[in-house]
LUMDRENTOR-818439 format. One line per 10 residues: number of its first residue (from 1); their letters; for each residue x, y, z of C-alpha. Coordinates in pm, 1 decimal. Each point is the difference from the previous one (the first is absolute). Layout:
BEGIN
NUM	A	X:Y:Z ~ ...;
//
This chain:
BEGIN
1	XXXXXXXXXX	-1421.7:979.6:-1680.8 ~ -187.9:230.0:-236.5 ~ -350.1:132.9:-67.6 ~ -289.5:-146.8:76.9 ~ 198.3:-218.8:309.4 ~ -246.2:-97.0:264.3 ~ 193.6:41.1:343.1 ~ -120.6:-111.5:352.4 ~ 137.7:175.7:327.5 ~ 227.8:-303.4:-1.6;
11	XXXXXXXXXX	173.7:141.9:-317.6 ~ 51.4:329.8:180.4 ~ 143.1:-103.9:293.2 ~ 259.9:-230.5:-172.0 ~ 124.4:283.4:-252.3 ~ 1.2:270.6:320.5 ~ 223.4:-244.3:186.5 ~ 208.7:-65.7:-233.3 ~ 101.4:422.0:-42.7 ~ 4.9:-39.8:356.4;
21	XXXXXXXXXX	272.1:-241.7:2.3 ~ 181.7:158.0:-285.2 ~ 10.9:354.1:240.6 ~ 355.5:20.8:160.4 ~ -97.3:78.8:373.0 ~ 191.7:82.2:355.4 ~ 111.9:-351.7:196.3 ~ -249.9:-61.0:245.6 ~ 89.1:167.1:347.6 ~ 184.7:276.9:-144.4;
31	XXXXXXXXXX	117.5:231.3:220.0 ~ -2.3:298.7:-143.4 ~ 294.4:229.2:-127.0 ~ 150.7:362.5:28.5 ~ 181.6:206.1:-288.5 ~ 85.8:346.6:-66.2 ~ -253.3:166.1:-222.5 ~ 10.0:292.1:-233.8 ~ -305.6:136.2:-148.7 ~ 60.6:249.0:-303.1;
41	XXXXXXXXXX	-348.7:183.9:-49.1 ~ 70.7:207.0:-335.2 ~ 314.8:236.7:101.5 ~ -22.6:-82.2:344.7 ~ 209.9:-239.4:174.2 ~ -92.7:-161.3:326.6 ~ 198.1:-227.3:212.3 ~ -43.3:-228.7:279.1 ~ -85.9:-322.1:166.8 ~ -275.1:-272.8:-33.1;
51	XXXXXXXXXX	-91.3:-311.3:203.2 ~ -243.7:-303.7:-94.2 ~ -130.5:-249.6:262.4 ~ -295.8:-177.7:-69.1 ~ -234.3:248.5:-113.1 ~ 153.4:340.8:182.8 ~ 182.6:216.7:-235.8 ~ 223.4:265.6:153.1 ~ 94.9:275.7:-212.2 ~ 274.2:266.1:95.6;
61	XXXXXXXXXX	15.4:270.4:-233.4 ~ 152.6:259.1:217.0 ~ -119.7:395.6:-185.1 ~ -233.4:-170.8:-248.6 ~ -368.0:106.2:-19.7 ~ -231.8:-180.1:148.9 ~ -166.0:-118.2:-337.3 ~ 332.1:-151.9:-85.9 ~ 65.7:-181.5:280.4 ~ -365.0:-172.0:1.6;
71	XXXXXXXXXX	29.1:-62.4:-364.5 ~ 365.7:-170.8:30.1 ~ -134.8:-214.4:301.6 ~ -343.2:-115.9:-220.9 ~ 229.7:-87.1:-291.0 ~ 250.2:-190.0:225.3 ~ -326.4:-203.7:198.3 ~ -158.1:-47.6:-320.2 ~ 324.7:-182.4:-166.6 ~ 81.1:-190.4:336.8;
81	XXXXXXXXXX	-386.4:-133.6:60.5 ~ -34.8:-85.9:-353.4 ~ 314.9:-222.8:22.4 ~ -144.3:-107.5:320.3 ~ 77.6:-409.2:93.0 ~ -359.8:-101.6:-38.3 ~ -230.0:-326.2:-88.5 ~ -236.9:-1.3:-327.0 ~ -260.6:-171.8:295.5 ~ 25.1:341.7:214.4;
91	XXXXXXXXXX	0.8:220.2:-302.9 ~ -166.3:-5.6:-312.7 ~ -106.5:-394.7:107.8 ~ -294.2:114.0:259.1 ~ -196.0:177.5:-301.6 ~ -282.3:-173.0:-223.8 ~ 118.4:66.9:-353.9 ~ -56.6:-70.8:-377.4 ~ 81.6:33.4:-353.1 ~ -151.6:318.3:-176.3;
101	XXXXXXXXXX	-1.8:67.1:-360.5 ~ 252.7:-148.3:-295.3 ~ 342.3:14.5:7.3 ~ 194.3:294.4:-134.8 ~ 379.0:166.8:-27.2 ~ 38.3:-15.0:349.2 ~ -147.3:-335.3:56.5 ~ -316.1:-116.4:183.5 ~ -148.6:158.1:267.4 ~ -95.2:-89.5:366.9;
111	XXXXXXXXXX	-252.2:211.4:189.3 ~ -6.7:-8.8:385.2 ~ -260.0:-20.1:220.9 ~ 166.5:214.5:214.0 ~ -64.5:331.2:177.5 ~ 219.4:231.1:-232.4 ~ -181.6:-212.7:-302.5 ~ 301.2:-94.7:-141.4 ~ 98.3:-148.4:-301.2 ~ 329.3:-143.5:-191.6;
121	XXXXXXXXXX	119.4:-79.7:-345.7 ~ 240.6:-297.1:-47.8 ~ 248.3:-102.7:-262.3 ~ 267.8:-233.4:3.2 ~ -42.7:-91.3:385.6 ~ 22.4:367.1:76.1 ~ -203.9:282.9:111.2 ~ -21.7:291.8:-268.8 ~ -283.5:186.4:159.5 ~ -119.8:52.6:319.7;
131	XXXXXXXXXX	-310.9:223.6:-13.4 ~ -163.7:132.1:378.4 ~ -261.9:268.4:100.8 ~ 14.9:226.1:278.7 ~ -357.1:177.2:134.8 ~ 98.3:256.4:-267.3 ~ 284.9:-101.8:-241.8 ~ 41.7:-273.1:-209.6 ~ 396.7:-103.7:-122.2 ~ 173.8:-276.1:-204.8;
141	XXXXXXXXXX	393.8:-93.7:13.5 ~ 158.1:-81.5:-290.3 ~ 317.8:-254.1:14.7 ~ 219.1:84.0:-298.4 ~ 317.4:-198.0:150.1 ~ 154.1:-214.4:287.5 ~ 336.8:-68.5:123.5 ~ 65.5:-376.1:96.9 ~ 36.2:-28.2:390.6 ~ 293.7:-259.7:97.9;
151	XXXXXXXXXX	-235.9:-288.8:77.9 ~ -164.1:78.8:-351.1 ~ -280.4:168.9:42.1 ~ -52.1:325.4:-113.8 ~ -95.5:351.8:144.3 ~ -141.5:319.9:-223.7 ~ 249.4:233.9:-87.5 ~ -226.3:238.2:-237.1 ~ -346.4:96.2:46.6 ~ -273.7:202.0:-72.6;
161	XXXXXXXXXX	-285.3:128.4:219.7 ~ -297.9:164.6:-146.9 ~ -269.8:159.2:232.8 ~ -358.5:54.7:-90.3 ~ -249.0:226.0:217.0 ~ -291.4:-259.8:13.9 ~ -256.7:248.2:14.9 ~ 52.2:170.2:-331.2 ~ 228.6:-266.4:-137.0 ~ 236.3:251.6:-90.6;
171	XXXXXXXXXX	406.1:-97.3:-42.9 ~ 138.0:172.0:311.1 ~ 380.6:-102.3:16.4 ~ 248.8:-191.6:-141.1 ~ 337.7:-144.1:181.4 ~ 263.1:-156.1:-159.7 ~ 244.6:-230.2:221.5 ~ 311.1:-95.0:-28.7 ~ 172.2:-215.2:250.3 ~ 349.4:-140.0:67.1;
181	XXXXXXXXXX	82.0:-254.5:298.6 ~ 292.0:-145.0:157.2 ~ 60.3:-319.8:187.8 ~ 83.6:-34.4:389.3 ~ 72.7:-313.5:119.1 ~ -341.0:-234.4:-89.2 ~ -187.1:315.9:-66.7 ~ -71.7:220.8:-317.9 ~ -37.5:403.3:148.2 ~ -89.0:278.6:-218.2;
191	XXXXXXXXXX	293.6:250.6:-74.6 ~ -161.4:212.6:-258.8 ~ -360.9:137.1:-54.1 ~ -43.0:293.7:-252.0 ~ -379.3:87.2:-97.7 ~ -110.0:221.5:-253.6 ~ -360.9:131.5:77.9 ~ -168.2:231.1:-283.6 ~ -367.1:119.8:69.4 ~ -157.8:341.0:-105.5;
201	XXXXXXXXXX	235.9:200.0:212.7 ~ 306.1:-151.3:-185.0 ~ 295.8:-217.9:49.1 ~ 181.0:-63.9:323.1 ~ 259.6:-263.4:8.6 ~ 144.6:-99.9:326.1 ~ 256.9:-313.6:139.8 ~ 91.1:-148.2:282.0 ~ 312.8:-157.0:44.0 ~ 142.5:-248.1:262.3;
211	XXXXXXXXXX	339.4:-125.8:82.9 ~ 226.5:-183.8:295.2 ~ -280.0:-208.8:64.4 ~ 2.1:-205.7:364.8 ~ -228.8:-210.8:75.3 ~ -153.4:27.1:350.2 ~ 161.9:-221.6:283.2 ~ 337.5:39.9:-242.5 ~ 234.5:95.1:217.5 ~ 147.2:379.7:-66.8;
//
């Protein structure tokens, strides 16, 4: 496919299903899990306990600041819902969408009639941007790699986030990701998230890292 390709809605669809098939996600009816957590926030270590179920995220931290804490748990829901069992019909499926603009280096893109006015560029099968905008802030994530999944499919394990204040369109942030995973039983569970954010204040690096996973309903 290359420049001057007419695409229908059709087109879209087919290519965003496809990187939706290609996504390694959680079995359906997954439980849930618990691990031991560490979160190392420049020279300070914190250690605990956290808990998925569904979309509750419980995150013991005992002595950590609050800001830690919330920022652990929002990292943790956001790597659990993203892996999420879920159908391309109830996601990305209900939305109108189309082909905009000539292919590039990341591949074609697929805007979203959606309410965060998203868009997507695809290459190979696979999603190499996602691009969403907040009342205020625009961002794009970057995939720069994947590890294969057991079944195949493939999760990111290094990407970039890049923030944009929509009203000036100024660069506001940049995160780097890095992210590690281990296997439990017919599930794939993070073990490892380290992110590197660097805005005008400077660079702060933090990671969170989880071992003796259980998954809930395992018994002790």
């Amino acid at each position: 496919m290359g420049n001057g390709h007419t695409a229908t809605a059709v087109d879209a669809d087919a290519l965003l299903e496809e990187a939706h098939r290609r996504a390694h996600r959680l079995p359906e009816g997954f439980p849930g899990f618990r691990a031991r957590l560490a979160l190392v926030d420049g020279d300070d270590l914190h250690e605990g306990e956290v808990s998925v179920e569904d979309t509750t995220v419980l995150v013991q931290l005992p002595g950590a600041p609050q800001d830690a804490v919330e920022w652990a748990r929002a990292e943790l829901a956001s790597m659990t819902s993203h892996r999420r069992h879920q159908s391309y019909a109830d996601g990305d499926g209900r939305w109108g969408k189309r082909l905009a603009g000539p292919e590039g280096p990341l591949g074609v893109t697929v805007e979203l009639e959606d309410p965060l006015l998203s868009s997507y560029r695809l290459r190979d099968g696979l999603l190499d941007e996602v691009t969403r905008c907040t009342t205020r802030e625009r961002f794009s994530i970057l995939v720069q790699s994947r590890t294969p999944a057991p079944d195949g499919r493939l999760l990111p394990s290094a990407f970039t986030v890049l923030w944009w204040d929509l009203p000036t369109g100024a660069l506001s942030r940049t995160d780097i990701y890095t992210d590690e995973h281990v296997v439990v039983g017919d599930a794939v569970l993070p073990s490892v998230r380290r992110v590197s954010s660097a805005d005008d204040g400077g660079l702060r690096v933090r990671e969170i890292v989880l071992n003796g996973h259980e998954l809930v309903g395992a018994a002790r």
